[in-house]
PDB file of N, CA, C and O in Angstrom:
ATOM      1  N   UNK A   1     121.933 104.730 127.113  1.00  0.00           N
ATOM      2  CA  UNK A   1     122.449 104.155 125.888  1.00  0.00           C
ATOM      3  C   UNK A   1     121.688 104.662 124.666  1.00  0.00           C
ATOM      4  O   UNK A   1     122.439 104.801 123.701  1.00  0.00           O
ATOM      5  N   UNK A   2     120.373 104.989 124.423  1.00  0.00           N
ATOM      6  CA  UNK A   2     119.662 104.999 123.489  1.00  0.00           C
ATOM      7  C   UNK A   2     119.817 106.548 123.114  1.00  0.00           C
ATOM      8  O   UNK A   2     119.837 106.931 121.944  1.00  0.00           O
ATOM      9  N   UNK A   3     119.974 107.792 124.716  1.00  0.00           N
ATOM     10  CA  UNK A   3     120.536 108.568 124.245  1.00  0.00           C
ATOM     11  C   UNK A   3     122.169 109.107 123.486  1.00  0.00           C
ATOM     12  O   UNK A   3     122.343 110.146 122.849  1.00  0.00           O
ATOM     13  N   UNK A   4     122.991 108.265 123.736  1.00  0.00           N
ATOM     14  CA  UNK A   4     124.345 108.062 122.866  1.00  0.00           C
ATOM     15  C   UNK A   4     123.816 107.567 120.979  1.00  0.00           C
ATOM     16  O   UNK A   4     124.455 107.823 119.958  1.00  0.00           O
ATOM     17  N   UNK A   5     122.532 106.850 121.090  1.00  0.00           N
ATOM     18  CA  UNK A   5     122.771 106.368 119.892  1.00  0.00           C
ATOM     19  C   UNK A   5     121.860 107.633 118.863  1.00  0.00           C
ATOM     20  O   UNK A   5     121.923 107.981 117.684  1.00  0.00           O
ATOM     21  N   UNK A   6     121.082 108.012 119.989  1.00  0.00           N
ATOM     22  CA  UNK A   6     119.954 109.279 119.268  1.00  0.00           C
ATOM     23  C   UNK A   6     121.591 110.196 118.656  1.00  0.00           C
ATOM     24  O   UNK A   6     121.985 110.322 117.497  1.00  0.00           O
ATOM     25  N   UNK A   7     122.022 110.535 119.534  1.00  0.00           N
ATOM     26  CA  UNK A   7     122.925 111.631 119.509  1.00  0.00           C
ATOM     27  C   UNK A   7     124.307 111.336 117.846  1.00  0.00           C
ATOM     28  O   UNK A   7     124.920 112.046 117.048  1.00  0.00           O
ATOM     29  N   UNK A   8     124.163 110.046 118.114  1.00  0.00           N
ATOM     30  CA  UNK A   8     125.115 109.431 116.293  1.00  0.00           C
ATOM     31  C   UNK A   8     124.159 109.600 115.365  1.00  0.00           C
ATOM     32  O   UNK A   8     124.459 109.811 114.190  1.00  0.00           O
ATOM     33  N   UNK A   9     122.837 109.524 115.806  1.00  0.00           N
ATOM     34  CA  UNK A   9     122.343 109.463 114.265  1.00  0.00           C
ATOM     35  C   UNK A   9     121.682 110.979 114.002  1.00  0.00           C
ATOM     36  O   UNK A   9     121.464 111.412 112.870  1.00  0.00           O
ATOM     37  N   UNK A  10     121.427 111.641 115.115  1.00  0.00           N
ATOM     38  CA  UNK A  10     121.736 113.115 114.733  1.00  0.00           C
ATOM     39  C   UNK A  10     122.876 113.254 113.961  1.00  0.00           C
ATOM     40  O   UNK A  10     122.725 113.304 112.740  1.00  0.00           O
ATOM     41  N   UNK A  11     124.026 113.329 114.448  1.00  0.00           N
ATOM     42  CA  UNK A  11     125.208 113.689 113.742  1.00  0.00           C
ATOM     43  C   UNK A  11     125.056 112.751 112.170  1.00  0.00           C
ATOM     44  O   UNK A  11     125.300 113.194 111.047  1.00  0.00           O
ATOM     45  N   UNK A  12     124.795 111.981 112.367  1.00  0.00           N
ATOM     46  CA  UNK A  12     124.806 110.929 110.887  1.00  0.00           C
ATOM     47  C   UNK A  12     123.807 111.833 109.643  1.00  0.00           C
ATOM     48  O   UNK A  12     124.195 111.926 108.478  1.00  0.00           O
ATOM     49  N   UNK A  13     122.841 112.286 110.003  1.00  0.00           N
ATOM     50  CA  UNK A  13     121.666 112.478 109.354  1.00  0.00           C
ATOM     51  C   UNK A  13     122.208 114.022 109.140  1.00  0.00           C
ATOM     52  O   UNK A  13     122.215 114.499 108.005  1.00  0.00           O
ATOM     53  N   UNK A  14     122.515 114.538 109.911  1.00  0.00           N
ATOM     54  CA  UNK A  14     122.814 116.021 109.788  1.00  0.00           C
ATOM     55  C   UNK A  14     124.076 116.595 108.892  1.00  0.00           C
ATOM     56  O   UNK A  14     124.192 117.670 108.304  1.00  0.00           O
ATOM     57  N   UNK A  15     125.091 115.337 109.025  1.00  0.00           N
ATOM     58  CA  UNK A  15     126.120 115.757 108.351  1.00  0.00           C
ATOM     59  C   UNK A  15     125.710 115.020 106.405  1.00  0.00           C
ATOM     60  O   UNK A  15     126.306 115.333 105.374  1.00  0.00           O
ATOM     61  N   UNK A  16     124.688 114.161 106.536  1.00  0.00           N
ATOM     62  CA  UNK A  16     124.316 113.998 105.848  1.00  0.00           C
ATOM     63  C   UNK A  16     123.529 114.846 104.722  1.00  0.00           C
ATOM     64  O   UNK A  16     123.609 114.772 103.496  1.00  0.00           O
ATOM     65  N   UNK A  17     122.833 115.578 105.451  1.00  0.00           N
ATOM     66  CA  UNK A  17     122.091 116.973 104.885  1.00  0.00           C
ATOM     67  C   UNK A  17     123.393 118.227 104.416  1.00  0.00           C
ATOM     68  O   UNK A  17     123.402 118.929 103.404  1.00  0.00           O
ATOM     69  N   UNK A  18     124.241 118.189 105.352  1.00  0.00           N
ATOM     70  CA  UNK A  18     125.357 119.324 104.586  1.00  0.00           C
ATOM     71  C   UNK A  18     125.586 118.780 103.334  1.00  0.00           C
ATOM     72  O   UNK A  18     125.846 119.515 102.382  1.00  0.00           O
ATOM     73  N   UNK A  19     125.487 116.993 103.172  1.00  0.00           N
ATOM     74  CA  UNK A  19     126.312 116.589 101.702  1.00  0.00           C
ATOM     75  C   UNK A  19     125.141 116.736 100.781  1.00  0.00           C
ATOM     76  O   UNK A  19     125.378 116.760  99.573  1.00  0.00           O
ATOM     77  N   UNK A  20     124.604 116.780 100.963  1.00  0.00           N
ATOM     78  CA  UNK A  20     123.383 117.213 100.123  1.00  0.00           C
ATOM     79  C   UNK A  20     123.503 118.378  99.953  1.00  0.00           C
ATOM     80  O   UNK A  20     123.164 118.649  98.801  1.00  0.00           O
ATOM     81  N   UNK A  21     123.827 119.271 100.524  1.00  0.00           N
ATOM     82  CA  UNK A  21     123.261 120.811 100.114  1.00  0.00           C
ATOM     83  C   UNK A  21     124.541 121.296  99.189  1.00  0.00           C
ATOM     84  O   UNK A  21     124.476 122.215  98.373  1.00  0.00           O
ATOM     85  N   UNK A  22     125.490 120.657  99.417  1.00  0.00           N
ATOM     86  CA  UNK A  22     126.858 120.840  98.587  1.00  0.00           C
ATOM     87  C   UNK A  22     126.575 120.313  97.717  1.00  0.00           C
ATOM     88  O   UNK A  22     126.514 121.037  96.723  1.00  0.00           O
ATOM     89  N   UNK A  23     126.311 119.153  97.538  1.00  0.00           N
ATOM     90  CA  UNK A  23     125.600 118.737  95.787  1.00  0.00           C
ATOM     91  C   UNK A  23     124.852 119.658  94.847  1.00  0.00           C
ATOM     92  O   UNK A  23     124.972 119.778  93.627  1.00  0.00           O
ATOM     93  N   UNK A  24     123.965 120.348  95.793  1.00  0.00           N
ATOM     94  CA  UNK A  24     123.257 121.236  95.490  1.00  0.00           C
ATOM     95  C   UNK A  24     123.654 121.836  94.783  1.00  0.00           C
ATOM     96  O   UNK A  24     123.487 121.719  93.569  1.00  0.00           O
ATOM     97  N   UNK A  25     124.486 122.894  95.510  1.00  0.00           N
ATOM     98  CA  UNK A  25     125.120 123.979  95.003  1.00  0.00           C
ATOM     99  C   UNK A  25     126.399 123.337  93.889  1.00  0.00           C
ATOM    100  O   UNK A  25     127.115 124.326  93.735  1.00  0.00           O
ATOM    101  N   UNK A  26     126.780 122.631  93.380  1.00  0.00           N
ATOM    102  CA  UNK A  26     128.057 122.335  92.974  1.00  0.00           C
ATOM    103  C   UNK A  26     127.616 121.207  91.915  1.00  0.00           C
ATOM    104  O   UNK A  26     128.345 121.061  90.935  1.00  0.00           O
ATOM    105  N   UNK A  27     126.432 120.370  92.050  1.00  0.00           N
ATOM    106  CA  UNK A  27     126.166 119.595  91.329  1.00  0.00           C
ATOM    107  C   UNK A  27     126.178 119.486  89.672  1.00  0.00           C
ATOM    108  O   UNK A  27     125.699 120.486  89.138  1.00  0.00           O
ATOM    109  N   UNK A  28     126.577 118.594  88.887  1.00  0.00           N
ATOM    110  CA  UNK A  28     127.430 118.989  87.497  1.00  0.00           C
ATOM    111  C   UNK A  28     126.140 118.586  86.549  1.00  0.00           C
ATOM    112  O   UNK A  28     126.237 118.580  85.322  1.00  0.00           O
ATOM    113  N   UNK A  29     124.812 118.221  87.309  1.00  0.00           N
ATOM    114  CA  UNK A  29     123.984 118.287  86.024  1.00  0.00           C
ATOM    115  C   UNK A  29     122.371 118.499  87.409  1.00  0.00           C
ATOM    116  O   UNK A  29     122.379 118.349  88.630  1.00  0.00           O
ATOM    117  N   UNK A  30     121.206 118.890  86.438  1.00  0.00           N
ATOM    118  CA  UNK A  30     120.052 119.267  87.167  1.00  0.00           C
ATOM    119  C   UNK A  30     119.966 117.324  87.763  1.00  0.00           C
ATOM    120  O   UNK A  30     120.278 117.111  88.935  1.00  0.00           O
ATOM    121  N   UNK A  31     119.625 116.344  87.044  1.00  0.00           N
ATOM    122  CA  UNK A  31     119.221 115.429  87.582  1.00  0.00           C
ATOM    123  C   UNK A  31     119.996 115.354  88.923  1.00  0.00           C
ATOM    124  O   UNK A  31     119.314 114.906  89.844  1.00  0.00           O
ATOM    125  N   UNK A  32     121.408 115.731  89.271  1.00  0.00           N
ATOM    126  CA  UNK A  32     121.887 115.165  89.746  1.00  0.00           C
ATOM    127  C   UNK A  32     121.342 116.114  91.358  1.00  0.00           C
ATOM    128  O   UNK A  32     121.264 115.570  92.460  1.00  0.00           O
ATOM    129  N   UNK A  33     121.021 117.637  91.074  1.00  0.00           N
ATOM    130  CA  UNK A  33     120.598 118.588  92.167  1.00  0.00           C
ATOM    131  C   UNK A  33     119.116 118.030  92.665  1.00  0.00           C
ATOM    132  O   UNK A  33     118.693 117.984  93.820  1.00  0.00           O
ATOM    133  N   UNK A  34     118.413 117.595  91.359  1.00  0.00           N
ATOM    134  CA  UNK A  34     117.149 116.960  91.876  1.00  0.00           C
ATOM    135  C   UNK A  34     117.193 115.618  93.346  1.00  0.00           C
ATOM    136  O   UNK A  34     116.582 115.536  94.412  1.00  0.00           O
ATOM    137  N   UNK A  35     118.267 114.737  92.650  1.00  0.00           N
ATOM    138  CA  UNK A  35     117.934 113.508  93.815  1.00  0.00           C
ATOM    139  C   UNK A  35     118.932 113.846  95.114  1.00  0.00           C
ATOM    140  O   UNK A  35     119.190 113.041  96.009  1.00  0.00           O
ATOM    141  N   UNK A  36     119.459 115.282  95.016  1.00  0.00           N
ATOM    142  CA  UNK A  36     119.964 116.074  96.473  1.00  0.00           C
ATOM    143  C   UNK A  36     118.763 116.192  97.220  1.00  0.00           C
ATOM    144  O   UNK A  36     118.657 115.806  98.384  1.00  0.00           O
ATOM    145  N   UNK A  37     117.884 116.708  96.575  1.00  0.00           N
ATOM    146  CA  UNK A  37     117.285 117.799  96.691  1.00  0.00           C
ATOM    147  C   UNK A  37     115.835 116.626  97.530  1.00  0.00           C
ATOM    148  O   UNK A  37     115.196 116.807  98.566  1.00  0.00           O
ATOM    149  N   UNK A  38     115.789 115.590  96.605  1.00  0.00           N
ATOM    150  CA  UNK A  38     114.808 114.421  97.308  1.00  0.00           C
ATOM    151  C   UNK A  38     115.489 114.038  98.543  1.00  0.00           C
ATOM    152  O   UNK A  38     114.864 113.840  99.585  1.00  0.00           O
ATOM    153  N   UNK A  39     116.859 113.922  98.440  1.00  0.00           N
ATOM    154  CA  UNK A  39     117.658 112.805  99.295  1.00  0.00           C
ATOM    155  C   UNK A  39     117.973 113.573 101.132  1.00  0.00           C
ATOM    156  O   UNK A  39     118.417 113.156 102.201  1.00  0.00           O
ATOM    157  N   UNK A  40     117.349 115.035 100.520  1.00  0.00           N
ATOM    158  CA  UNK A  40     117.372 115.937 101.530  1.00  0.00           C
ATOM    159  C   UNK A  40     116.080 115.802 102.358  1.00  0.00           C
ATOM    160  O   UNK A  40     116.057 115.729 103.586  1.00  0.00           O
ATOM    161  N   UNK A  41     115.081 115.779 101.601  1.00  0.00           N
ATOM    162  CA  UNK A  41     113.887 115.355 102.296  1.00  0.00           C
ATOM    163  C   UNK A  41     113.885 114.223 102.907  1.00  0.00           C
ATOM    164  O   UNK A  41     113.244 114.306 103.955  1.00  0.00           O
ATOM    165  N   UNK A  42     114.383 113.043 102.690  1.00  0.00           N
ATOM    166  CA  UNK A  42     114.471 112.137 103.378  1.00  0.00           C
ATOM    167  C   UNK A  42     114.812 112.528 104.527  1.00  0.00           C
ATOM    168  O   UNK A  42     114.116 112.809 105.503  1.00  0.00           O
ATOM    169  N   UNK A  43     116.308 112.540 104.327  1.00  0.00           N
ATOM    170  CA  UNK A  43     117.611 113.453 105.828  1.00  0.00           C
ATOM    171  C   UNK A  43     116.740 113.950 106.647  1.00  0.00           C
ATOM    172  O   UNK A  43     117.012 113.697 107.821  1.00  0.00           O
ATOM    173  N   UNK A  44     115.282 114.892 106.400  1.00  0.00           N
ATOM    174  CA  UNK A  44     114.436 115.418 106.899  1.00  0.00           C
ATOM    175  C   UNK A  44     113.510 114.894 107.517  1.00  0.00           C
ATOM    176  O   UNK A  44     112.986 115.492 108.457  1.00  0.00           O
ATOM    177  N   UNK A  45     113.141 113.778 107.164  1.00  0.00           N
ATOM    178  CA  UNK A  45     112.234 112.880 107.634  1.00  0.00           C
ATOM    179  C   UNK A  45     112.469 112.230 108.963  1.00  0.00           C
ATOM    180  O   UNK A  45     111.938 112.189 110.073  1.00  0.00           O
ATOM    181  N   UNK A  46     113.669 111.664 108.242  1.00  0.00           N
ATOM    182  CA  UNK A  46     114.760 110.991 109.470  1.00  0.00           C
ATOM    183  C   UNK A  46     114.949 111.868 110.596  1.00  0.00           C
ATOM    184  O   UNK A  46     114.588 111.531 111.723  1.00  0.00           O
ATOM    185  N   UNK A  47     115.437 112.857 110.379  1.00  0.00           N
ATOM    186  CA  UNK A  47     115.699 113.280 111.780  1.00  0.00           C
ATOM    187  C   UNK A  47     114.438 114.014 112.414  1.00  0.00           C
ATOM    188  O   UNK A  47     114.667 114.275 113.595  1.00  0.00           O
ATOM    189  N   UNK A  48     113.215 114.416 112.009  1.00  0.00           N
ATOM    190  CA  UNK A  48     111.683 114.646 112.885  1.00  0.00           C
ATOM    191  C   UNK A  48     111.479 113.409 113.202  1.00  0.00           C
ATOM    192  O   UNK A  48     111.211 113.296 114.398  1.00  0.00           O
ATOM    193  N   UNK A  49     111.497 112.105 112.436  1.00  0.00           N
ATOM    194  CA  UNK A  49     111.404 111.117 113.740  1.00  0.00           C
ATOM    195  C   UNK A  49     112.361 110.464 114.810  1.00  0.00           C
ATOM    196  O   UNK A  49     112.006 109.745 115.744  1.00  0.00           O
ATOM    197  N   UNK A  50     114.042 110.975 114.391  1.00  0.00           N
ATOM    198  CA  UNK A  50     114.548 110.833 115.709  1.00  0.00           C
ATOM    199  C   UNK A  50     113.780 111.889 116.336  1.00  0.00           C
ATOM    200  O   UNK A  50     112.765 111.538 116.938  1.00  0.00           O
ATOM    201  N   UNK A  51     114.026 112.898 116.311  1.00  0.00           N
ATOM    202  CA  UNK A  51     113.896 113.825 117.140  1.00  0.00           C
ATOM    203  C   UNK A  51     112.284 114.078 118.106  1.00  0.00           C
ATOM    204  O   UNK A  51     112.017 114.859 119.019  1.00  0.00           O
ATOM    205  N   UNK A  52     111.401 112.955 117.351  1.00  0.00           N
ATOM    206  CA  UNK A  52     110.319 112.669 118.212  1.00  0.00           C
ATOM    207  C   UNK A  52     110.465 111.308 118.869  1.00  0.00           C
ATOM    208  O   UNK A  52     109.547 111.009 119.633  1.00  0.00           O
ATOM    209  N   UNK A  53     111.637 110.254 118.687  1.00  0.00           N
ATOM    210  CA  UNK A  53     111.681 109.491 119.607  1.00  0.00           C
ATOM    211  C   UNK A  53     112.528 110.290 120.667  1.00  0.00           C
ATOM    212  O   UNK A  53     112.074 110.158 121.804  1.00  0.00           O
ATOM    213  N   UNK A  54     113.605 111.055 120.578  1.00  0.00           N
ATOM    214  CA  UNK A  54     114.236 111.711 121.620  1.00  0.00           C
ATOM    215  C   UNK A  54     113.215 112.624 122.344  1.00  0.00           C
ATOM    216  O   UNK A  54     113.580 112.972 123.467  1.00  0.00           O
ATOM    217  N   UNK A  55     112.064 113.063 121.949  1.00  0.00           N
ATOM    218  CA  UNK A  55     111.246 113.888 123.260  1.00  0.00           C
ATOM    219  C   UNK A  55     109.665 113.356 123.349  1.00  0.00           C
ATOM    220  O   UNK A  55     108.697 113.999 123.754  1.00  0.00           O
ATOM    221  N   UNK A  56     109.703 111.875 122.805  1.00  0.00           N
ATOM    222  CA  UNK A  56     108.685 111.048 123.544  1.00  0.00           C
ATOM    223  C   UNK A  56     107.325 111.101 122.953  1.00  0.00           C
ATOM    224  O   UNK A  56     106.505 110.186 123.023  1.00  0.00           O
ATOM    225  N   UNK A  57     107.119 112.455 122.259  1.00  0.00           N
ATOM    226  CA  UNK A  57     105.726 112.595 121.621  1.00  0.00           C
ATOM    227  C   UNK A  57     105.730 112.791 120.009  1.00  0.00           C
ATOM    228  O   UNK A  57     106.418 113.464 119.242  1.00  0.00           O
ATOM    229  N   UNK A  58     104.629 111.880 119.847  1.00  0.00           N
ATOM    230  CA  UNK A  58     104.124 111.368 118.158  1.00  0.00           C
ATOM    231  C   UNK A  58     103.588 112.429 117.659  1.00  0.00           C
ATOM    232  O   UNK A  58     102.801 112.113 116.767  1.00  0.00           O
ATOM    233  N   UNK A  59     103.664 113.747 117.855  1.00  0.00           N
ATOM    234  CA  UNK A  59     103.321 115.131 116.932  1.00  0.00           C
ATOM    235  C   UNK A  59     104.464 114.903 115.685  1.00  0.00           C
ATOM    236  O   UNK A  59     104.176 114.802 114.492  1.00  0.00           O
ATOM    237  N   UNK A  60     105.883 114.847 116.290  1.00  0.00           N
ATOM    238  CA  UNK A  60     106.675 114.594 115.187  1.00  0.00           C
ATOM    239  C   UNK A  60     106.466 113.796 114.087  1.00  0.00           C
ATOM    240  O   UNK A  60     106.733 114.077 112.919  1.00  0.00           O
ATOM    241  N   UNK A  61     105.961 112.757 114.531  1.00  0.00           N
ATOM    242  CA  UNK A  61     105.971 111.430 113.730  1.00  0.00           C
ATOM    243  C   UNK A  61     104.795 111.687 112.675  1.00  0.00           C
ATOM    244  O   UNK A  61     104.981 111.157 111.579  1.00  0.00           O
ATOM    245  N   UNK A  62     103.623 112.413 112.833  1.00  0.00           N
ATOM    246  CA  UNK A  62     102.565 113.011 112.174  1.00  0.00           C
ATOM    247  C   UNK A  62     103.926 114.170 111.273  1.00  0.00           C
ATOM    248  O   UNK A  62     104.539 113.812 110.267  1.00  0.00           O
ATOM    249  N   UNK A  63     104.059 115.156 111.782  1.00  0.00           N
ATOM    250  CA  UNK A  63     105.122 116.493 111.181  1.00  0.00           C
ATOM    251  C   UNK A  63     105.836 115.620 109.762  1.00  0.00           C
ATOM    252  O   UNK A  63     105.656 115.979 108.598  1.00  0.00           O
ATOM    253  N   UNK A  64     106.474 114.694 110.087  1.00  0.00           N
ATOM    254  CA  UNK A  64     107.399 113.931 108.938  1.00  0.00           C
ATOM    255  C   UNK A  64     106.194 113.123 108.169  1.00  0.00           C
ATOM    256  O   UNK A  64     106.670 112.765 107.092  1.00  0.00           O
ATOM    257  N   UNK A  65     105.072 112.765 108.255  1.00  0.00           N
ATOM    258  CA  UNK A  65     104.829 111.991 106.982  1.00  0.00           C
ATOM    259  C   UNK A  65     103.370 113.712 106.238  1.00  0.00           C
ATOM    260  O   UNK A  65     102.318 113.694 105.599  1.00  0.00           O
ATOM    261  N   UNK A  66     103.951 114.466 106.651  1.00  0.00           N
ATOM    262  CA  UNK A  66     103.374 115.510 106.152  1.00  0.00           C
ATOM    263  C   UNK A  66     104.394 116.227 105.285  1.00  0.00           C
ATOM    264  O   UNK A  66     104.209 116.844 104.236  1.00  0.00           O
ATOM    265  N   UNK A  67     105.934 115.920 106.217  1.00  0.00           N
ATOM    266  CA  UNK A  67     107.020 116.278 105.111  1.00  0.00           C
ATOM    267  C   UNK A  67     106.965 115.528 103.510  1.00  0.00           C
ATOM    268  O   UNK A  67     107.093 115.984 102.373  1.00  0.00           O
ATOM    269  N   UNK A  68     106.662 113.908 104.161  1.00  0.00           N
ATOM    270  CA  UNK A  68     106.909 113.321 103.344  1.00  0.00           C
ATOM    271  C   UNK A  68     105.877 113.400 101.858  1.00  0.00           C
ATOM    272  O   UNK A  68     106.085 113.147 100.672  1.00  0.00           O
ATOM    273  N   UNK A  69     104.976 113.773 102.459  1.00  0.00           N
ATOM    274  CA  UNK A  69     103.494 113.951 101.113  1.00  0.00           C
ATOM    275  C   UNK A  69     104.470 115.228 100.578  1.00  0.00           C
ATOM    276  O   UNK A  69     104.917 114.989  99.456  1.00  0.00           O
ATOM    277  N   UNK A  70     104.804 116.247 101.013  1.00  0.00           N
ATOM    278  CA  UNK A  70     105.117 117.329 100.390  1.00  0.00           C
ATOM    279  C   UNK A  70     106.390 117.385  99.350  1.00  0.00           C
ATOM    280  O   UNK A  70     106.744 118.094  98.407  1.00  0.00           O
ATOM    281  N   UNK A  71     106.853 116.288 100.026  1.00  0.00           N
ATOM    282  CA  UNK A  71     108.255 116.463  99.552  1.00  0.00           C
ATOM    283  C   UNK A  71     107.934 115.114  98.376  1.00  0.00           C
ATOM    284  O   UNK A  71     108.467 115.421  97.309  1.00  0.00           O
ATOM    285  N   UNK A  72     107.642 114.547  98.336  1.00  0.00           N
ATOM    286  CA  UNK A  72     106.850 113.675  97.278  1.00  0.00           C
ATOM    287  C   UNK A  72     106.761 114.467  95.836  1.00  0.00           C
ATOM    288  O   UNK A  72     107.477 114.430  94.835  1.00  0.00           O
ATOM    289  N   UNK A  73     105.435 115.280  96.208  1.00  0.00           N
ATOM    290  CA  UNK A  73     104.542 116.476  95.408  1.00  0.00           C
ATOM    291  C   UNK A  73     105.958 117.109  95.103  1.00  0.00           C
ATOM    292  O   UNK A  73     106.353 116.326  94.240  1.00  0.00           O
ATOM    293  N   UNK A  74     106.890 117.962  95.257  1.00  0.00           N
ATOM    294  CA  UNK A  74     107.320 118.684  94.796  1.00  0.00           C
ATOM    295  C   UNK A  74     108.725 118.071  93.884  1.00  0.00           C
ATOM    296  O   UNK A  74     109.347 118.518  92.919  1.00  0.00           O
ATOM    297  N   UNK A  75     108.844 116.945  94.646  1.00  0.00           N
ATOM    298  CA  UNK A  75     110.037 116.054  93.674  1.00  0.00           C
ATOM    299  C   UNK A  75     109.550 115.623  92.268  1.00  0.00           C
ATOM    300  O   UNK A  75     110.377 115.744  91.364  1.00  0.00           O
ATOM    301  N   UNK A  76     108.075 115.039  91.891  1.00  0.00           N
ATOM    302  CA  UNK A  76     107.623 115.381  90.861  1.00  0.00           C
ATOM    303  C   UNK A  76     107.367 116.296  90.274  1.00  0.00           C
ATOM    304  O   UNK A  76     107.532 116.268  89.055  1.00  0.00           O
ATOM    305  N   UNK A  77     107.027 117.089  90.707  1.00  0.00           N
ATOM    306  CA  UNK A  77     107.088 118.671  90.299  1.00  0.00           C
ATOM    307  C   UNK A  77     107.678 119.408  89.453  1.00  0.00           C
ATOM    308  O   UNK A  77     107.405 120.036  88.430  1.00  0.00           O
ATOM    309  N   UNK A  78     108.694 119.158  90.215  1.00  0.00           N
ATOM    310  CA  UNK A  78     110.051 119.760  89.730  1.00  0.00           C
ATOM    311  C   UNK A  78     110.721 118.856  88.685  1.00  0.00           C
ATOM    312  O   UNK A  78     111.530 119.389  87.926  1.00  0.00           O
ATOM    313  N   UNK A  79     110.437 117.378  88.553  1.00  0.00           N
ATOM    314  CA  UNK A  79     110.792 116.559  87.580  1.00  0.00           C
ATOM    315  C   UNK A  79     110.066 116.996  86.128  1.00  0.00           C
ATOM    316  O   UNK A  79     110.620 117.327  85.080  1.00  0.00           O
ATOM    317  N   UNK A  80     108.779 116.895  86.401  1.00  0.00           N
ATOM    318  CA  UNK A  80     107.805 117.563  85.096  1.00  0.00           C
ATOM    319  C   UNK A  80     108.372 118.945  84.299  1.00  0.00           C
ATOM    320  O   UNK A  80     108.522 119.048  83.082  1.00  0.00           O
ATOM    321  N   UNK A  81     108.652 119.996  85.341  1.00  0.00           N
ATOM    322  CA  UNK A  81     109.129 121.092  84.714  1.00  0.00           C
ATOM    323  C   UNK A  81     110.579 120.716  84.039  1.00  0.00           C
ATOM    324  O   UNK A  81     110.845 121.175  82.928  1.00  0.00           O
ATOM    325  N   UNK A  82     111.389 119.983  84.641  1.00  0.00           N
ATOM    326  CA  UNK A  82     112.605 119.701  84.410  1.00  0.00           C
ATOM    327  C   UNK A  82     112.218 119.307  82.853  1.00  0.00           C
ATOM    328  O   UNK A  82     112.515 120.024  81.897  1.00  0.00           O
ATOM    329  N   UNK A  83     111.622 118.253  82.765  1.00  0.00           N
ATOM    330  CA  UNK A  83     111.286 117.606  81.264  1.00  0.00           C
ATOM    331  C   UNK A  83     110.850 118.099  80.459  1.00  0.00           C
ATOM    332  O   UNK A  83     111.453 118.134  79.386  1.00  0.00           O
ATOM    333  N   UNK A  84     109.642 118.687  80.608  1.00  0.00           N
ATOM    334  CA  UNK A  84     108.338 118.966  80.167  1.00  0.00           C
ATOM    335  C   UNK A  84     108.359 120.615  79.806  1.00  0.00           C
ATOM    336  O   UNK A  84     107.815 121.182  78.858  1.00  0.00           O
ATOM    337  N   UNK A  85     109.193 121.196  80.911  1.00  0.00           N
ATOM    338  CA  UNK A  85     109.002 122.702  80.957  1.00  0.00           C
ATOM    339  C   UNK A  85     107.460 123.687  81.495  1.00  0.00           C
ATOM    340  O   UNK A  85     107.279 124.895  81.647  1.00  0.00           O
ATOM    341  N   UNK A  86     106.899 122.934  81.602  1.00  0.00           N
ATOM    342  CA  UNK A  86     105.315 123.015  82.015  1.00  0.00           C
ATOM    343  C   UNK A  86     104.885 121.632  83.520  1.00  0.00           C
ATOM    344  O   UNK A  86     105.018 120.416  83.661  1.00  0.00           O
ATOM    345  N   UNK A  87     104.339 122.808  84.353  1.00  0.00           N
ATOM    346  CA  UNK A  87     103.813 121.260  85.625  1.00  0.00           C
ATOM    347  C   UNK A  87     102.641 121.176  85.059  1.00  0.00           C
ATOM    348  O   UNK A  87     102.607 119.953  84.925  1.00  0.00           O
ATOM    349  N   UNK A  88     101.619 121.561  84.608  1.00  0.00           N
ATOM    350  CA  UNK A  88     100.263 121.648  84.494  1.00  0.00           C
ATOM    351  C   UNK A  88     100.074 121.566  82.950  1.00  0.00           C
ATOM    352  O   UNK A  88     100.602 122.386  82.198  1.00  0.00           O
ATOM    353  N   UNK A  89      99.516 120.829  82.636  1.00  0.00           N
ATOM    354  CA  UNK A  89      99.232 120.570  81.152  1.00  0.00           C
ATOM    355  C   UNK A  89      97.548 120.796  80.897  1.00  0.00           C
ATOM    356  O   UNK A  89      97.067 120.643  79.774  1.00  0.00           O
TER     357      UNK A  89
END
């Protein structure tokens, strides 16, 4: 059973990430490519920790909150330049 439900939220999370990347590309203003672009990292998160409850070992679960610092860092990042035009002042 738990593998039927791993296997929906693969598909959930994954088809989730295509709608993101189409935002991406198609999106009608920068703010709007930015919270793709976060909302993708999430999608990302999510599925390294299904995908470390589907093969049992917590390397994954370490892998995603390393995504998550990164993907943090660069969502501000990229917000500063967005505004600011400069990351580093």
């Amino acid at each position: 059973m738990i593998s039927i439900a791993l296997m929906f939220a693969f598909a959930c999370f994954g088809l989730g990430l295509l709608f993101c990347l189409w935002r991406i590309t198609v999106g009608p203003d920068v703010s709007d490519r930015i919270l793709a672009l976060d909302t993708m990292v999430i999608n990302l998160i999510a599925l390294l920790v299904l995908y470390g409850i589907w093969k049992g070992t917590a390397v994954y679960f370490e892998a995603s909150m390393l995504v998550a610092m990164v993907g943090f860092v660069s969502t501000v990042a990229y917000c500063r330049f967005v505004l600011r035009g400069d990351i580093i002042e």
